[in-house]
C-alpha positions in Angstrom: 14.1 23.4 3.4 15.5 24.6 -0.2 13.5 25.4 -3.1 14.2 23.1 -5.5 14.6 23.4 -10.0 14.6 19.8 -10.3 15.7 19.1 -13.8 17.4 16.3 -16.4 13.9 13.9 -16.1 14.8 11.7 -19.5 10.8 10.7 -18.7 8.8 13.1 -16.0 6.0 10.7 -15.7 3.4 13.1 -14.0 0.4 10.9 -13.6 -1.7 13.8 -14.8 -5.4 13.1 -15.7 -8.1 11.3 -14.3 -9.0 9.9 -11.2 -9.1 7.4 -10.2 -8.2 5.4 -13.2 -9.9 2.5 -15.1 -9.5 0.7 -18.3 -7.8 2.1 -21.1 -6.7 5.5 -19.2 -4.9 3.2 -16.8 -2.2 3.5 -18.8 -2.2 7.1 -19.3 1.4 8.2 -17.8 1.3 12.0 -18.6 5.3 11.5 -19.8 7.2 14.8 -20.7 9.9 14.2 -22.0 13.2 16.3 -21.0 10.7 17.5 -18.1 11.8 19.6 -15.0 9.7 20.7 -11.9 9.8 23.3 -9.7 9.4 22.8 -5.9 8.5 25.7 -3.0 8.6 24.1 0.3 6.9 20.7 0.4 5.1 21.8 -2.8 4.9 21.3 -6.3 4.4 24.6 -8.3 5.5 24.2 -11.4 5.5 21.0 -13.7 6.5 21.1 -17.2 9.2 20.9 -20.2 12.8 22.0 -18.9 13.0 25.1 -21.0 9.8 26.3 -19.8 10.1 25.7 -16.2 14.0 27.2 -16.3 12.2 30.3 -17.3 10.4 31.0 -14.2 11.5 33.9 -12.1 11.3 31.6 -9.0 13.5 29.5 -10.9 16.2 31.2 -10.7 16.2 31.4 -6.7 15.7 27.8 -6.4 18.6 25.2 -5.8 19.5 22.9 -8.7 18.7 19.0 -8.7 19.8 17.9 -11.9 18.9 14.1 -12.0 21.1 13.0 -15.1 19.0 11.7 -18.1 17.4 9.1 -15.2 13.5 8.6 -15.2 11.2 10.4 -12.4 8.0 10.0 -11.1 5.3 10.3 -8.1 6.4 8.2 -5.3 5.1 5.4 -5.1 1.6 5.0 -2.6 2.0 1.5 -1.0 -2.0 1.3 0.1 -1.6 -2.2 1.9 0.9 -3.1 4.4 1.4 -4.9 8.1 4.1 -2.6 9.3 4.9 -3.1 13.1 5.9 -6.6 14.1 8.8 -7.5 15.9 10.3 -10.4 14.0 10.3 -12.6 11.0 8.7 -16.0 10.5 11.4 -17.4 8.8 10.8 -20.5 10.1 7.6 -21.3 8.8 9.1 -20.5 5.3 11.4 -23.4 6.0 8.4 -25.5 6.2 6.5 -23.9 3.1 9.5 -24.6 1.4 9.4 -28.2 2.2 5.9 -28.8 1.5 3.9 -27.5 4.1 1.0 -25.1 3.4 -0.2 -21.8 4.9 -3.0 -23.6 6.8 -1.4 -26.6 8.2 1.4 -23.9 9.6 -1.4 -21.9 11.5 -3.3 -24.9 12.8 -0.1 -25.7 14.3 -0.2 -22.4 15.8 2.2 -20.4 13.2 0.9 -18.1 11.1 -0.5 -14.9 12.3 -0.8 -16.5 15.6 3.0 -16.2 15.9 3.2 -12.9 15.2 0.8 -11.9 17.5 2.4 -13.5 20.5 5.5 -12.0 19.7 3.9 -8.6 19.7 2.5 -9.0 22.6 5.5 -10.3 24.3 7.0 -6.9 22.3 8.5 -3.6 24.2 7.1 -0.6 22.5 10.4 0.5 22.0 11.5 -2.8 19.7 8.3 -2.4 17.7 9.0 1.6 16.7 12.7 0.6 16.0 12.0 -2.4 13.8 9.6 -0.5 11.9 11.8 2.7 11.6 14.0 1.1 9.8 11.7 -0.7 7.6 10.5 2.6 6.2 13.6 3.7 5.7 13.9 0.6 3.3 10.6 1.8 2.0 11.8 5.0 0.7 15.5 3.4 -0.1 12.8 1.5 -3.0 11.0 4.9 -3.9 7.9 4.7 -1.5 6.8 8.0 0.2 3.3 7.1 1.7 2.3 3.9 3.5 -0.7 2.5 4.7 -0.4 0.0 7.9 -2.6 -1.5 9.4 -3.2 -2.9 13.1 -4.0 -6.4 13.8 -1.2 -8.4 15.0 -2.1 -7.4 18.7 -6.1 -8.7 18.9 -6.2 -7.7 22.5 -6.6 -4.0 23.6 -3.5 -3.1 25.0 -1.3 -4.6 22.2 -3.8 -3.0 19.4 -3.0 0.4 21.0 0.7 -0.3 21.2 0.5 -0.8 17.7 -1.6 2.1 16.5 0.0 4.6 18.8 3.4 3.4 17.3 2.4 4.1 13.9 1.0 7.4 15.2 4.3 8.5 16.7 6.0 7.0 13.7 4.1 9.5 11.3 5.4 12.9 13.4 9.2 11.1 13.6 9.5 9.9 10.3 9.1 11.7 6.7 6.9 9.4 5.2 3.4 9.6 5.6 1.9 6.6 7.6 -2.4 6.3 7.0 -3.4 3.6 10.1 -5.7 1.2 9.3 -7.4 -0.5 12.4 -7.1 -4.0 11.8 -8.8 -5.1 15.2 -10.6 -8.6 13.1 -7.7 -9.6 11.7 -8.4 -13.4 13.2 -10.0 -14.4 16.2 -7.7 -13.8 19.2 -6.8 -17.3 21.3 -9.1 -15.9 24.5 -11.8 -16.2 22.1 -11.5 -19.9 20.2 -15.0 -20.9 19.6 -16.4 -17.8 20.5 -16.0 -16.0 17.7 -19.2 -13.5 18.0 -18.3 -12.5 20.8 -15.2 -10.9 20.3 -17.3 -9.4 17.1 -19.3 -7.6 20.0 -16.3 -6.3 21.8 -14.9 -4.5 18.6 -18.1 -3.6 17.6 -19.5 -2.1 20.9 -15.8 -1.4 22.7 -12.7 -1.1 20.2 -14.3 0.3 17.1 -15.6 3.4 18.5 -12.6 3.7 21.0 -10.4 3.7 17.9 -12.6 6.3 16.4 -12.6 8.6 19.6 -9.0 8.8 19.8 -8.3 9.8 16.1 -6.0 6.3 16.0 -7.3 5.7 12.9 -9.1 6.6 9.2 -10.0 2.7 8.1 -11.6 -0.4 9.6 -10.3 -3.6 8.0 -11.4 -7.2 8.4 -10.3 -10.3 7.1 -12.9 -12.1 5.5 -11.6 -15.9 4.4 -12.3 -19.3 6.2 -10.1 -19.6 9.6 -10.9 -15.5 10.0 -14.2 -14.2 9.9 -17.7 -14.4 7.6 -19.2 -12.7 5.7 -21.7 -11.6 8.3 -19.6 -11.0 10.7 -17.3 -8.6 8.5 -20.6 -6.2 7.6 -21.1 -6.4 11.3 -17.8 -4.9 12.0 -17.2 -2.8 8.8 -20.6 -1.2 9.5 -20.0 -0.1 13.2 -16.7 1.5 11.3 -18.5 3.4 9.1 -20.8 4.6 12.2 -18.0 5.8 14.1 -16.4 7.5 11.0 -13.7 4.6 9.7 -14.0 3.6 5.8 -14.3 0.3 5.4 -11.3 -1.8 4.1 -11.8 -5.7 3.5 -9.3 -8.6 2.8 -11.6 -10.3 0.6 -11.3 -13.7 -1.8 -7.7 -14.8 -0.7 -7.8 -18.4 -0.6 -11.5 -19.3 -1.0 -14.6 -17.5 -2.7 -16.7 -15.8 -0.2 -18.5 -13.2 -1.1 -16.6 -10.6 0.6 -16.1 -8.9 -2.7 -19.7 -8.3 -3.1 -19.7 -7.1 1.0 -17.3 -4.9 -0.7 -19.6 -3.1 -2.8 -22.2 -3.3 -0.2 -20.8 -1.5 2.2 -19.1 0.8 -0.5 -15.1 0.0 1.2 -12.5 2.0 -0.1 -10.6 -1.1 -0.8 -11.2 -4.6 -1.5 -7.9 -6.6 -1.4 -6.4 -9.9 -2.5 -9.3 -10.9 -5.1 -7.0 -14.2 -5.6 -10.5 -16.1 -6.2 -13.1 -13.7 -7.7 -15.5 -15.0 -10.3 -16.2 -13.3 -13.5 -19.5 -12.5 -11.0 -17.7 -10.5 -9.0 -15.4 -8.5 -11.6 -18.2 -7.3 -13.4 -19.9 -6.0 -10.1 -16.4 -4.4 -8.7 -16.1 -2.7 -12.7 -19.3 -0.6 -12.1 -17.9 0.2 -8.6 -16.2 3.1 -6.7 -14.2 -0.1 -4.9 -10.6 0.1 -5.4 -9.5 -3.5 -6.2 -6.0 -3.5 -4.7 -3.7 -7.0 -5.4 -0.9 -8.1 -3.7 1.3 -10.2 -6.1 4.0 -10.5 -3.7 2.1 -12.9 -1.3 1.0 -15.0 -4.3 4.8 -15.7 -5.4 6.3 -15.9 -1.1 3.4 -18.6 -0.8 4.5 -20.2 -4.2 0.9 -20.2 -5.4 0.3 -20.6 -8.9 -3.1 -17.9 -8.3 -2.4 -14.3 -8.8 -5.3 -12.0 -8.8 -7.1 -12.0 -12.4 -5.6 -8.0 -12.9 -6.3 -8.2 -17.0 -9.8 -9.0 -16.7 -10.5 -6.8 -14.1 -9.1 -3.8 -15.8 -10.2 -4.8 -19.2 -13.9 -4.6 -17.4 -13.0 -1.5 -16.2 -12.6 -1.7 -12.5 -9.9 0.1 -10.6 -6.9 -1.3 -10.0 -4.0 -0.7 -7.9 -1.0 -2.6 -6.6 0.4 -2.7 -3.1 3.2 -5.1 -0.9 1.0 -6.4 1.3 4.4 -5.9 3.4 4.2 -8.7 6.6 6.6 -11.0 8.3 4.7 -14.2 6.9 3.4 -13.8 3.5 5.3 -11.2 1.9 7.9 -9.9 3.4 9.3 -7.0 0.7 9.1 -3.4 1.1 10.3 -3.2 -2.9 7.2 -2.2 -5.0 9.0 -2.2 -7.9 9.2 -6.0 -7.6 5.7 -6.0 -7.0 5.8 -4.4 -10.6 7.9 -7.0 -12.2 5.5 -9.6 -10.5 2.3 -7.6 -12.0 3.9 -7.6 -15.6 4.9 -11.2 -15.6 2.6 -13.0 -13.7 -0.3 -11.1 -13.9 0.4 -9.4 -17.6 -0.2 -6.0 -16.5 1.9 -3.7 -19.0 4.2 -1.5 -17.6 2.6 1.5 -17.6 -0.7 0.2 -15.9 1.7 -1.4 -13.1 2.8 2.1 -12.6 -0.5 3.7 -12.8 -1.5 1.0 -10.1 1.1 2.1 -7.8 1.0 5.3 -7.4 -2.9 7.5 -8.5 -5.1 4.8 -7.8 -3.8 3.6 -4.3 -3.5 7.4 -3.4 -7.4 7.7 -4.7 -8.2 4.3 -2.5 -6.6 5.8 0.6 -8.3 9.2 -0.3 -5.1 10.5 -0.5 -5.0 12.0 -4.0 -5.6 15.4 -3.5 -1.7 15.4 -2.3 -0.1 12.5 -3.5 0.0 10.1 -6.5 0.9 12.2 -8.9 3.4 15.0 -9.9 1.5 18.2 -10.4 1.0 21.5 -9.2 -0.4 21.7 -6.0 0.2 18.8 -4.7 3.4 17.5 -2.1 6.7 17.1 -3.8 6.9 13.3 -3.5 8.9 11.7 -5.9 11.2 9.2 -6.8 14.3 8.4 -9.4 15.1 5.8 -11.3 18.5 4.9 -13.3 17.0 4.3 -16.5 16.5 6.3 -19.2 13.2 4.1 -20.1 10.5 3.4 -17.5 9.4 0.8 -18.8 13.1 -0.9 -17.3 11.7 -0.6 -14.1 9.8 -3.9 -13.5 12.0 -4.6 -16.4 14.9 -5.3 -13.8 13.1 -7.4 -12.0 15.1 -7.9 -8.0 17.4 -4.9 -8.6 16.6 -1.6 -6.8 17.2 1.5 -9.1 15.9 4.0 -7.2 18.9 6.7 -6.6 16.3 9.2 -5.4 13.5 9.8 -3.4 12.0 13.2 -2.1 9.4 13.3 0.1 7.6 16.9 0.4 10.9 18.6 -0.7 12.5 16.5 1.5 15.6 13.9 0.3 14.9 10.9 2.0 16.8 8.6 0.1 19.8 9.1 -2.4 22.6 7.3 -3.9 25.5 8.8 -5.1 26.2 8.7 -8.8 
């Protein structure tokens, strides 16, 4: 692996500062302008104006990356996706399309139902593939660290097939992979009606199974009607804790809960979706360590007119940060910079805080940020280049993919040829 000068940054947007990030320092990009970095290994040593950093003896050893006047910065920290899964569900976006909803699709047995009967039908083999080359897509868009999470299996043996992919996944592939154990994503089929007892079993049997093995650093749930309560989800988060896993929580998709407020309770890492907080809620998650992480891109695949309420929330001074939500039914896109465009027009995030959001804070909610989310010394060379000479034309071009770069711990993963 080369030593790298990299150099020709119109903006180096460093990410420097504070973390994680709330309110006003949200937007707080750390730009140099005309800004070079120098790179030892999978390392950052140097970060700084060109002249300065051309300077350095190591400088001179290093091989030149000159990016051409386009704009750099940290690669991008996608903290919420549903990786493995062997197939779309195109079909039911026919039907959304023609006027059916989400939950009239999963009483008919769609939904996450489908996916999990395709998984388990799955070979192991078709499941590592499929997501292969999804990452590659990922970095292709500028991501260098994922989270994804289990759940499409919900019973043991296709749980472990999933986590044990994304485990060999993380040595084979460059980017970095944090698993999330997803285990109460629904209630599995076997147990309709019964839906404490399958709490039990991942409470007493998967959970600290999960734990044992190292398969995991989160416990998820998914707290919303036709999932599980509020109860039951501090059930489950709290036998994660007690084996070690940091709680995660789909919280306030389609109806208010109160998994927010479990949220804070139980002190997650993460509370996702937030489509339906009350001004209740924001104020509580604002004088919280909870990272409030929206997913614009299922709001616009499910044509909903509800996006999560991002200006009041950072405007009270909770922390923000943007993710894919990357899954075969409700979002399928591995592009976070449309999730930008989507967090500047739909959800009037300015484009700096969009960027903020993707990339410091998601690394701080996947207690990542010691390494990654942004570009400074110390930390892994993770980056990614944009053709534009103003970042701000990022979410700008909303659809288009401008990244002609990405480098993941000194590595090139992705480049196109000017």
């Amino acid at each position: 692996m080369p030593d790298w000068l990299i150099t020709g940054c119109s903006e180096l947007l460093t990410l420097r500062g504070a973390v994680p990030r709330r309110g006003r320092t949200l937007g707080e990009l750390g730009i140099i302008r005309d800004g070079a970095l120098l790179v030892r290994d999978d390392r950052i040593v140097a970060v700084g104006r060109r002249r300065r950093i051309e300077r350095l003896p190591e400088a001179r050893r290093a091989s030149k990356l000159d990016l051409g006047g386009r704009v750099a910065l940290p690669g991008f920290v996608d903290s919420h996706t549903h990786l493995v899964f062997p197939a779309s569900r195109v079909d039911e976006y026919e039907q959304r399309v023609s006027g059916k909803t989400y939950a009239q699709i999963a009483r008919a047995g769609g939904g996450i139902r489908a996916t999990v009967n395709a998984v388990r039908r799955a070979l192991p083999k078709t499941l590592s593939e499929r997501a292969s080359t999804h990452l590659r897509e990922f970095a292709a868009h500028g991501t260098t660290t994922i989270e994804a999470k289990s759940g499409y299996g919900l019973d043991w043996t296709s749980e472990l097939k999933i986590l044990c992919a994304l485990q060999q996944l993380n040595q084979d592939q460059p980017l970095d992979i944090v698993e999330t154990f997803l285990g109460a994503h629904i209630v599995p089929p076997e147990y309709r009606g019964r839906p404490d007892r399958f709490v039990e079993l991942l409470v007493r049997g998967w959970i600290p199974a999960v734990a044992t093995a190292g398969l995991a650093e989160f416990c998820d749930v998914f707290c919303d009607p036709g999932a599980f309560t509020v109860p039951q989800a501090r059930r489950i988060l709290k036998a994660g804790r007690a084996c070690g896993l940091m709680p995660r929580i789909h919280a306030e998709q389609f109806r208010r809960t109160g998994a927010a407020q479990l949220a804070i309770e139980v002190e997650a890492a993460s509370a996702d979706h937030l489509e339906k907080v009350n001004g209740s809620d924001i104020r509580a998650l604002a004088l919280s360590n909870v990272t409030c992480t929206l997913l614009p891109g299922c709001s616009f695949h499910l044509g909903s007119p509800h996006y999560a309420p991002a200006r009041e929330l950072i405007d009270c001074g909770a922390i923000v940060a943007l993710a894919t939500d990357f899954n075969p039914g409700t979002s399928p896109t591995v592009s976070m910079p449309m999730i930008l465009s989507l967090a500047c027009a739909q959800m009037r995030m300015t484009p700096a805080e969009a960027i903020a959001a993707a990339t410091i804070n998601p690394a701080y909610s996947l207690r990542q940020h010691g390494r990654v989310g942004s570009l400074e010394a110390g930390k892994y060379a993770d980056l990614a280049a944009f053709d534009v000479t103003d970042y701000r034309e990022i979410p700008y071009y909303f659809g288009v993919n401008l990244c002609s770069l990405t480098m993941k711990r000194g590595l090139i993963v992705h480049s196109e040829k000017p």
